[in-house]
C-alpha positions as CSV (number, residue, x, y, z in Angstrom):
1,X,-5.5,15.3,-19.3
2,X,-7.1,12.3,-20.5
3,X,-4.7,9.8,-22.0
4,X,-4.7,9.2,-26.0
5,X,-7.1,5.8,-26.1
6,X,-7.4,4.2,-28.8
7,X,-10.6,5.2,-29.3
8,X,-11.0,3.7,-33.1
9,X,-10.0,0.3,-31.1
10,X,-12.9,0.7,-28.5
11,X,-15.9,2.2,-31.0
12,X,-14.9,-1.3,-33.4
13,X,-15.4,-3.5,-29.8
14,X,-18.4,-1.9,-29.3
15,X,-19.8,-2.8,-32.4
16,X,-18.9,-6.3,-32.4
17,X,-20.7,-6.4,-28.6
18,X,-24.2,-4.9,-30.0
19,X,-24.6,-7.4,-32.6
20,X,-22.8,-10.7,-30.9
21,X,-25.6,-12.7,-29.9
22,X,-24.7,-12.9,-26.1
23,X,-27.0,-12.3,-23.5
24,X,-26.0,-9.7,-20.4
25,X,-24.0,-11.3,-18.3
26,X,-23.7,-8.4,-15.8
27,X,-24.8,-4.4,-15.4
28,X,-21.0,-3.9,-14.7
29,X,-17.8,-6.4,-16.0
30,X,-14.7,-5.7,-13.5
31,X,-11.4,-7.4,-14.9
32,X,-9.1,-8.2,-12.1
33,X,-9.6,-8.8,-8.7
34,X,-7.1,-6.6,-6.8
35,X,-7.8,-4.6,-3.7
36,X,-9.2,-2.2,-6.8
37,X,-11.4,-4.2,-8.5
38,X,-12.7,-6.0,-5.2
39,X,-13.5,-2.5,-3.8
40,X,-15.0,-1.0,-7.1
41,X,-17.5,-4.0,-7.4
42,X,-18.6,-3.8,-3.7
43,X,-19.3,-0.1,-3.9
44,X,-21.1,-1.0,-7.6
45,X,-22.9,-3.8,-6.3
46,X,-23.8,-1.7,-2.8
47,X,-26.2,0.1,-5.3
48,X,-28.2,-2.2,-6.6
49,X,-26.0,-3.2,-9.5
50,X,-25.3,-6.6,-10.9
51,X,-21.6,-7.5,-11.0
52,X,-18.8,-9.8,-12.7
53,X,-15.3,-9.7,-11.5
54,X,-13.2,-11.7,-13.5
55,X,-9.6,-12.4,-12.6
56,X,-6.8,-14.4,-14.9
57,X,-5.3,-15.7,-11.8
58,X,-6.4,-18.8,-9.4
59,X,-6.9,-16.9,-6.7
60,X,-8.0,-12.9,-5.5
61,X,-5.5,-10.1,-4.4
62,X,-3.3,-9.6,-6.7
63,X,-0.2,-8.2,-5.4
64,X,-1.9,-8.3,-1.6
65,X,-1.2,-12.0,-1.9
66,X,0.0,-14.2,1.5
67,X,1.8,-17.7,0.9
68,X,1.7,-19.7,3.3
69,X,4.4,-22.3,4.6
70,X,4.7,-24.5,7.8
71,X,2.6,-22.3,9.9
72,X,3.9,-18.7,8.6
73,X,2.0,-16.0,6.8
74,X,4.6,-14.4,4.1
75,X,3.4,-11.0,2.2
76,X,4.4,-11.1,-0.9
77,X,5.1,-7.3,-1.3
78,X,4.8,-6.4,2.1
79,X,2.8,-2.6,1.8
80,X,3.0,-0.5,4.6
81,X,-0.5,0.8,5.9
82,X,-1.3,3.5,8.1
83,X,-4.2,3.5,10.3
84,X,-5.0,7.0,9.2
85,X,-5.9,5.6,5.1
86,X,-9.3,7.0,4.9
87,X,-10.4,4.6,2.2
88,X,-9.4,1.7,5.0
89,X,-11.9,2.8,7.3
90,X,-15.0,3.4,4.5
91,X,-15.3,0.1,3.4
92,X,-18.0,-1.5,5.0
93,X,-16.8,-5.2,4.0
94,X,-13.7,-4.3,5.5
95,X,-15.2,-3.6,9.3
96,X,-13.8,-7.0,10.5
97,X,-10.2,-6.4,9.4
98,X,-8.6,-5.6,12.5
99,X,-5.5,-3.7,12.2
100,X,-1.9,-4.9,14.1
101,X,-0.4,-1.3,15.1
102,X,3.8,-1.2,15.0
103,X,5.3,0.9,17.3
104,X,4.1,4.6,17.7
105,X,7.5,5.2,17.1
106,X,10.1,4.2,14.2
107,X,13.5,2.9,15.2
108,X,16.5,4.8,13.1
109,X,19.6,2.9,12.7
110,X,22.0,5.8,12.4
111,X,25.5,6.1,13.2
112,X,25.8,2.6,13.5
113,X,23.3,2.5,16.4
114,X,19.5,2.7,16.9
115,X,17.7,5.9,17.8
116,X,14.2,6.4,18.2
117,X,12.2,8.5,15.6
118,X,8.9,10.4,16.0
119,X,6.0,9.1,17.5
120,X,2.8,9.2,15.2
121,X,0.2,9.1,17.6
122,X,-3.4,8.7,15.5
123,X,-5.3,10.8,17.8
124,X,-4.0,14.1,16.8
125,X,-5.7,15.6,15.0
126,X,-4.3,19.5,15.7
127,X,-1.5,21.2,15.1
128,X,-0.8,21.6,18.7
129,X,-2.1,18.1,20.1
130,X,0.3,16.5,17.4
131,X,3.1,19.0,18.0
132,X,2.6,17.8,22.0
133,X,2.3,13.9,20.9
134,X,5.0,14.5,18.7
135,X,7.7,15.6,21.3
136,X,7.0,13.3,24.1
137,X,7.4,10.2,22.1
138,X,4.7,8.6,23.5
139,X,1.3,9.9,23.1
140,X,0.0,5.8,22.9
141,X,-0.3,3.4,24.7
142,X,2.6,0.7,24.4
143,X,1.9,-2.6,23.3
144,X,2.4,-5.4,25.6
145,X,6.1,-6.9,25.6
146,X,6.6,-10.6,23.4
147,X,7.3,-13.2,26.0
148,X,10.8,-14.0,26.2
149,X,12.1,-10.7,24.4
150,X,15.4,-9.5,26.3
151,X,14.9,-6.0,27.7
152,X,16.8,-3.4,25.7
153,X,18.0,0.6,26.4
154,X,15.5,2.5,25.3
155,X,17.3,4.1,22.2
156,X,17.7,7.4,22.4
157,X,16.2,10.1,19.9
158,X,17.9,11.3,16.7
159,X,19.3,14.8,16.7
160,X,19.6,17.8,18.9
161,X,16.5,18.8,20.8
162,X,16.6,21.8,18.6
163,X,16.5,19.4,16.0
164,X,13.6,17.5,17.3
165,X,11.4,20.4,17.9
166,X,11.4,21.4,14.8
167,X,10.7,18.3,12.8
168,X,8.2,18.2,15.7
169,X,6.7,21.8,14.4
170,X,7.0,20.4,10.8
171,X,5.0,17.1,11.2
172,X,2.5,19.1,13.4
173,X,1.6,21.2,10.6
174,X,1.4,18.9,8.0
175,X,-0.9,16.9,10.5
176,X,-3.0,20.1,10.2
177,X,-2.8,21.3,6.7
178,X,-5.9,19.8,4.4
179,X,-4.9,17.7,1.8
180,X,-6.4,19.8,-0.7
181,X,-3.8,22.1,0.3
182,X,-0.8,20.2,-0.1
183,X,-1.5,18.9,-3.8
184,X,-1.6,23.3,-4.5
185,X,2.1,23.1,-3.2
186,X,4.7,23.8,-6.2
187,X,5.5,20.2,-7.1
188,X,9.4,19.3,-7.4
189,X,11.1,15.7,-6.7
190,X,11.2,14.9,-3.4
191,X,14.6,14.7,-2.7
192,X,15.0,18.1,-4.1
193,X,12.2,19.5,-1.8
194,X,13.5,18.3,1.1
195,X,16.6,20.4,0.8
196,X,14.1,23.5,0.2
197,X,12.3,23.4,2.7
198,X,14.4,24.1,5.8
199,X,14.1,21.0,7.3
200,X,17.3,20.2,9.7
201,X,19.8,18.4,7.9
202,X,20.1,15.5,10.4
203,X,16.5,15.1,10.7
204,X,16.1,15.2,6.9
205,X,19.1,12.6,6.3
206,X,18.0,10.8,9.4
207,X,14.8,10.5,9.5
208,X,12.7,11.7,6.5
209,X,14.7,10.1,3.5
210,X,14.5,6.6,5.0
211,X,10.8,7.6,6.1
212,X,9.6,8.3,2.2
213,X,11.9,5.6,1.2
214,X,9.6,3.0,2.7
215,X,6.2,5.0,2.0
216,X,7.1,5.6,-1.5
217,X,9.2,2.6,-2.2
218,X,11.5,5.1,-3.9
219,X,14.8,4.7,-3.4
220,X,15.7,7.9,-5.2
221,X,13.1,9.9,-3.9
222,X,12.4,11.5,-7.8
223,X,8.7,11.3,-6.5
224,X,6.6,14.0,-6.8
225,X,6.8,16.4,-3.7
226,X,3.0,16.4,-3.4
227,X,2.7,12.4,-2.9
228,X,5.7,12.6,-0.1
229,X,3.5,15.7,1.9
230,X,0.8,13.3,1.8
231,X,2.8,10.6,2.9
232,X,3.9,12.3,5.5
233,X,0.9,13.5,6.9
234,X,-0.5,10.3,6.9
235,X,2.3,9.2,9.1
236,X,2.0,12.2,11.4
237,X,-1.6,11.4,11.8
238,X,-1.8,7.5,11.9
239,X,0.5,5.0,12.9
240,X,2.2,1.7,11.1
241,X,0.0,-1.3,10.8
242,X,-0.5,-4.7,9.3
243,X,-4.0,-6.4,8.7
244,X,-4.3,-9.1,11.0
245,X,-3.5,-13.1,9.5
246,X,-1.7,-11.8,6.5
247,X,-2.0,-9.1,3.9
248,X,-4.7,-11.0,1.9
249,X,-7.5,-10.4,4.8
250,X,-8.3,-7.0,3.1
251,X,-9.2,-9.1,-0.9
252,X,-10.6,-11.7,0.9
253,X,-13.3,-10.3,2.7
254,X,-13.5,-7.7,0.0
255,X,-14.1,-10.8,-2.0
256,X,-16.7,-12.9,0.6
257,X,-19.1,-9.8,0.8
258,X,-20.1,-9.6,-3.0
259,X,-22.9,-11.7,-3.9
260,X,-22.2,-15.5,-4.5
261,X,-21.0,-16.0,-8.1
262,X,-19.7,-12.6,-8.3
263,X,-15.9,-13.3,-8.7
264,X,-14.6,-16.0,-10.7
265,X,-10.9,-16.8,-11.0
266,X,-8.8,-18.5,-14.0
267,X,-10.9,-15.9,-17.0
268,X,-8.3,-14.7,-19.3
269,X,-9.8,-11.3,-20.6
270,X,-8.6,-10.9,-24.0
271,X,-10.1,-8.1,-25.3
272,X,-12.6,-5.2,-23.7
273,X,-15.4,-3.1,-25.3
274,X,-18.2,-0.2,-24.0
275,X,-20.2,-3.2,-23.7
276,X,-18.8,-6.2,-23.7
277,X,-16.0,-8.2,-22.8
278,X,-14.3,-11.2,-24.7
279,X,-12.5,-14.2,-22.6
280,X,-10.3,-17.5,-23.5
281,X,-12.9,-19.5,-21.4
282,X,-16.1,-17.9,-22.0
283,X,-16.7,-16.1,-24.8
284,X,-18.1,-13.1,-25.4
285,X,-19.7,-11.5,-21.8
286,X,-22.4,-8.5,-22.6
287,X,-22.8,-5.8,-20.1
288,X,-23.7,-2.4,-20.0
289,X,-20.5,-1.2,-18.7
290,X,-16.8,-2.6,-18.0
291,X,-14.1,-1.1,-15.5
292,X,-10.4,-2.3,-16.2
293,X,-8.8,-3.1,-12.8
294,X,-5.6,-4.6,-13.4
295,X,-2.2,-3.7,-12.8
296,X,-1.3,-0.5,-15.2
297,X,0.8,-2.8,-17.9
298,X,-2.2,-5.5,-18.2
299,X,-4.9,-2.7,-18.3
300,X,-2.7,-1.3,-21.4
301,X,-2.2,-4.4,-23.3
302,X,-6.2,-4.2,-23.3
303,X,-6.7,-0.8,-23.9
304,X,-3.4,0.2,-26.7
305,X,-2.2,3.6,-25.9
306,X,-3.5,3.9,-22.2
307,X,0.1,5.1,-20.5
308,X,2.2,3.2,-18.6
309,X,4.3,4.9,-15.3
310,X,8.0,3.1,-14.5
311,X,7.8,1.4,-11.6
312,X,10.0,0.3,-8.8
313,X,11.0,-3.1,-7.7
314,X,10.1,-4.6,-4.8
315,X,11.8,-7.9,-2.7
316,X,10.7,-8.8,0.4
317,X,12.6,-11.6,2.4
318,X,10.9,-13.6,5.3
319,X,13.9,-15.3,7.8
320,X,12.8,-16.9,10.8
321,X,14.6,-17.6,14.3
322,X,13.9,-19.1,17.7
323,X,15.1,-15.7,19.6
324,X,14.0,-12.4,19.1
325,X,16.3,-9.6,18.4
326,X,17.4,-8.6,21.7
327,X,17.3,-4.8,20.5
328,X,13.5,-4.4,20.2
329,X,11.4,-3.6,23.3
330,X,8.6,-3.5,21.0
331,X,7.0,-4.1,17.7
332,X,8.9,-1.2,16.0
333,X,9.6,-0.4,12.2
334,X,13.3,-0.4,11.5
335,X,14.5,1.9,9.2
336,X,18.7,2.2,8.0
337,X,19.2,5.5,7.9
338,X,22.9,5.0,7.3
339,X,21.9,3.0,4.0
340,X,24.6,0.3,5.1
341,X,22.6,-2.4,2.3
342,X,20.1,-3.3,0.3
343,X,17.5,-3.4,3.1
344,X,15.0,0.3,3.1
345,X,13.4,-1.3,6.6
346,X,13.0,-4.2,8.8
347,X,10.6,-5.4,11.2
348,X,9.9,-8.6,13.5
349,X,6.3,-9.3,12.3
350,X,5.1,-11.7,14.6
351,X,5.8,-9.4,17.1
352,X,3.1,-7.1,15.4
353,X,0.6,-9.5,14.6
354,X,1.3,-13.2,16.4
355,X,-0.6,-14.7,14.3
356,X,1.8,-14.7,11.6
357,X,4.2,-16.9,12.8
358,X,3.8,-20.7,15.0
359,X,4.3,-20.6,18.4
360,X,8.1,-19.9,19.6
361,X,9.0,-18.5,16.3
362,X,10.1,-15.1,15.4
363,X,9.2,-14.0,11.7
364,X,11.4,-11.3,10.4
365,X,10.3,-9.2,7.2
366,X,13.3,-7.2,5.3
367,X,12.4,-5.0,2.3
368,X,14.9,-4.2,-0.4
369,X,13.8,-1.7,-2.7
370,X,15.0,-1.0,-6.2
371,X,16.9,-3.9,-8.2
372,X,18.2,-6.4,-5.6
373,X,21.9,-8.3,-5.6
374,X,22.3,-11.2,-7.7
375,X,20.1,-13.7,-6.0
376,X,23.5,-15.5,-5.3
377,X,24.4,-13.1,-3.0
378,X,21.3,-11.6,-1.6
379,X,20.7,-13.3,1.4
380,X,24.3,-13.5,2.5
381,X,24.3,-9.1,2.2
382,X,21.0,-9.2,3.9
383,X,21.7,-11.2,6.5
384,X,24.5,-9.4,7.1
385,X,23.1,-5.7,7.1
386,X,20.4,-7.3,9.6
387,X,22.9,-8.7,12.0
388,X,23.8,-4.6,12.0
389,X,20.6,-3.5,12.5
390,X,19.7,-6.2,15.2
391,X,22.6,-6.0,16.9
392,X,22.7,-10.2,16.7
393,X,24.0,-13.0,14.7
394,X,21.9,-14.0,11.8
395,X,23.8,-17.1,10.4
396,X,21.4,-19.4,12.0
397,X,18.4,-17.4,10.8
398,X,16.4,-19.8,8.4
399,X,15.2,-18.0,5.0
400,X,11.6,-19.1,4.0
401,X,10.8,-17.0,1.2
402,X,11.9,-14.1,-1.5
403,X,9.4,-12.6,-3.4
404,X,10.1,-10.2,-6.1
405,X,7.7,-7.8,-7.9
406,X,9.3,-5.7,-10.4
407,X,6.5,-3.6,-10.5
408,X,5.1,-3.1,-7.2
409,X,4.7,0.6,-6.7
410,X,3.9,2.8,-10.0
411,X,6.2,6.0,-10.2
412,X,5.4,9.4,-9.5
413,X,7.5,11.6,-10.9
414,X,6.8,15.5,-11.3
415,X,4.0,16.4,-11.9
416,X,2.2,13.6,-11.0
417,X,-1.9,13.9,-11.0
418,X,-3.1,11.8,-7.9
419,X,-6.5,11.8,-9.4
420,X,-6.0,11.1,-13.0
421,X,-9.1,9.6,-15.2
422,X,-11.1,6.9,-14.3
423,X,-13.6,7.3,-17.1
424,X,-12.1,6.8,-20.5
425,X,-15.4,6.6,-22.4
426,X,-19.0,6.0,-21.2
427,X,-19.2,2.6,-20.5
428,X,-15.3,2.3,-20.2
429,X,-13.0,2.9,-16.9
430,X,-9.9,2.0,-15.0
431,X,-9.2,2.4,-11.5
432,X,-6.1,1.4,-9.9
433,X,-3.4,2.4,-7.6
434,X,-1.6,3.6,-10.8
435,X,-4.7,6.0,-11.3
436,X,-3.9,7.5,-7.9
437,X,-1.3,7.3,-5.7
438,X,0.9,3.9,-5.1
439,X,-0.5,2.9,-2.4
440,X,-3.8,0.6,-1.0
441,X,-5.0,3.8,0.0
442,X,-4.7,4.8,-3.9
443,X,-5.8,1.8,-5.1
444,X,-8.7,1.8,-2.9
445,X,-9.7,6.1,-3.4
446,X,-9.4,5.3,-7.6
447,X,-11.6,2.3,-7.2
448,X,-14.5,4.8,-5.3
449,X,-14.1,7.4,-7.9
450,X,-14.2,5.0,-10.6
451,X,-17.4,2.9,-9.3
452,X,-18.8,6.8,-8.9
453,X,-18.1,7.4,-12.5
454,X,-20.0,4.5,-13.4
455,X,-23.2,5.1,-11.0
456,X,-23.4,8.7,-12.5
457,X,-23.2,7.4,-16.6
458,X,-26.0,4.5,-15.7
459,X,-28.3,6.7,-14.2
460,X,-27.8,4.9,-10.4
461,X,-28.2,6.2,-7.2
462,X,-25.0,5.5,-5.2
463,X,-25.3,4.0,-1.8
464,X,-25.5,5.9,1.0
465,X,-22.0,7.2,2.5
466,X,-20.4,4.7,4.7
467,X,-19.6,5.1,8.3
468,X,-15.6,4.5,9.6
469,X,-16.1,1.0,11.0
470,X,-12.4,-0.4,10.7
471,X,-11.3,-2.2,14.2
472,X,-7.8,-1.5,15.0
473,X,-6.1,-4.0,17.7
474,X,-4.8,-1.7,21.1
């Protein structure tokens, strides 16, 4: 159900556009310049439309931001993408992104030791070619070895092999089951599902809480039950990945395909109409329609009454080192199953994507979810829940960032609608991954439904569908 806008608020702005004397700056005004906003304008502008993205910020991508320091590419919020994200693959500015797989498996640190998780091999795409990938652990090819990694056991897998084969039959389904399907599942909080759906206990404590932990950035698991299926079928079809040279590849080229001019960075938006848009810098900007692309708390200082969801915290912590961890045979996705600290997973980025770290350096990514230990004390507990999961010293690890977002991934409590409104009012919509799920693949999906909704009130033809055209790195 549509939210209760303001709608008083947004006839009055309206007004005042029709009788400023401004001329029409654009067919379609886009405040922010997120992954949403960047992808809504290209699919706008795709069809013949003119386009203004204005941003408050100095520079595109919003919370898919890289810093950069002494040679080192640090995420600031660190997302998790699957290769299997439709809405990564539709894009046509984003054909030259190339995706840096992990692992086709996770590593579980459980019992105080690693075990190896589920492979997630992207080719299957049937019940029974995923049930096969899923049970032999390696249905994809291995990535080459890091010089100078030490060779390590293989870990072993998690569980009985009773217990394996049926998480294997579980994530085969899912792999199988339309999505369309899973949202007409009864909708309960994931943690409570999981204990209702006959899943084996070790499997579900082992694997799938610190799975969804990391997908849903919820350490509770209070997320709806519907989001977590599709979570997990994105796993069990795709496979972990990072964009290659930092997060902020996917904004920037979102950003370098729209017509010269289009985006323009340091415009405070203060206030929004049907048809117009007034900013700090510039004044009153007329156009014949205006999409709200900002994060869910921005979008309702602009639009009063438009809801806001909780949201949970995330902080990432970048440490460097001269050695790899002698554990990891490969670029694998650590997950603490045992819960030992504040870490939900772990992973030696450069071994993912080299280019991420100079030459003879080892860039180590740590995600703490929820509210993180006094910042006195939160790289000393870090450090020492990674020296656990490593299995090596960390005290000469050097710490080159923190970043801290205590908004990063919108809620989704029961019930949760995964395609909530885009269109408030004709000539007014919102798109965002709070409109969807909390995600890029949300953010991206709102931001084609709401650039639809626009096309279909001004009478445009939409472009022709795109074809898949993302690269993915073997």
């Amino acid at each position: 159900m549509l939210e209760s806008v303001h709608q008083t608020e947004c006839a009055e702005s309206a007004e005042y556009a029709k009788s400023a004397e401004s001329a029409e700056e654009a067919d379609v005004v886009v405040v922010g310049a997120g992954v949403a906003g960047l992808a809504a304008a290209h699919h706008l502008a795709r069809s013949g439309l003119s386009v203004a993205v204005l941003e408050a910020a100095p520079a595109v991508g919003g919370r898919m931001g890289t810093e950069k320091v002494d040679g080192f590419r640090l995420d600031r919020t660190a997302p998790l993408l699957l290769t299997s994200y439709p809405e990564l693959r539709r894009v046509p500015a984003l054909a030259p992104v190339v995706l840096r797989p992990f692992s086709s498996e996770v590593l579980l640190h459980a019992d105080g030791r690693l075990h190896s998780g589920p492979a997630a091999p992207a080719h299957a795409r049937s019940a029974r070619g995923a049930l096969t990938a899923v049970r032999a652990f390696a249905g994809v090819p291995r990535l080459p070895r890091v010089q100078g990694a030490a060779r390590a056991p293989r870990p072993g897998p998690l569980g009985t092999p009773a217990d394996q084969s049926r998480l294997a039959v579980s994530l085969a389904r899912l792999a199988a089951t339309p999505p369309e399907r899973l949202l007409a599942r009864p909708e309960l909080p994931t943690a409570q599902a999981l204990l209702s759906r006959g899943f084996p206990a070790r499997s579900v404590d082992g694997l799938l809480r610190p799975l969804l932990t990391a997908l849903l950035g919820d350490p509770a698991l209070q997320t709806s039950s519907r989001s977590a299926d599709l979570a997990l079928r994105s796993f069990a079809t795709g496979r972990f990945c990072l964009p290659e040279g930092g997060a902020d590849s996917v904004p920037d080229l979102l950003a370098a395909a729209l017509p010269p001019g289009t985006v323009r960075t340091g415009v405070r938006v203060l206030s929004v109409g049907t048809t117009s848009v007034t900013t700090a810098e510039h004044g009153v900007l007329g156009c014949r329609a205006v999409l709200l692309a900002t994060g869910a708390r921005a979008a309702a200082e602009l639009l009063p009454g438009l809801r806001v969801p909780g949201f949970h915290p995330v902080t990432v912590l970048h440490h460097t080192t001269d050695e790899l961890p002698p554990r990891l045979r490969e670029p694998a996705l650590v997950l603490d199953a045992d819960r030992s600290g504040p870490v939900s997973h772990t992973a030696v980025i450069s071994q993912v994507d080299p280019s991420r770290a100079p030459a003879g350096r080892a860039l180590i990514s740590s995600t703490v979810l929820g509210t993180p230990p006094a910042p006195a004390h939160l790289d000393a507990t870090v450090r020492a829940q990674l020296a656990r999961l490593y299995g090596t010293p960390t005290a000469r690890w050097e710490l080159l960032a923190v970043h801290h977002d205590a908004e990063a991934v919108p809620a989704m409590p029961p019930p949760h609608d995964p395609h909530r409104p885009v269109r408030l009012l004709a000539g007014l919509y919102v798109c965002g991954d709070h409109r969807d799920s909390g995600t890029v693949q949300g953010a991206l999906h709102s931001a084609r439904r709401a650039a639809h909704a626009v096309l279909t009130d001004l009478d445009v033809r939409a472009a022709p569908p795109e074809e898949e055209c993302l690269g993915t790195a073997a």
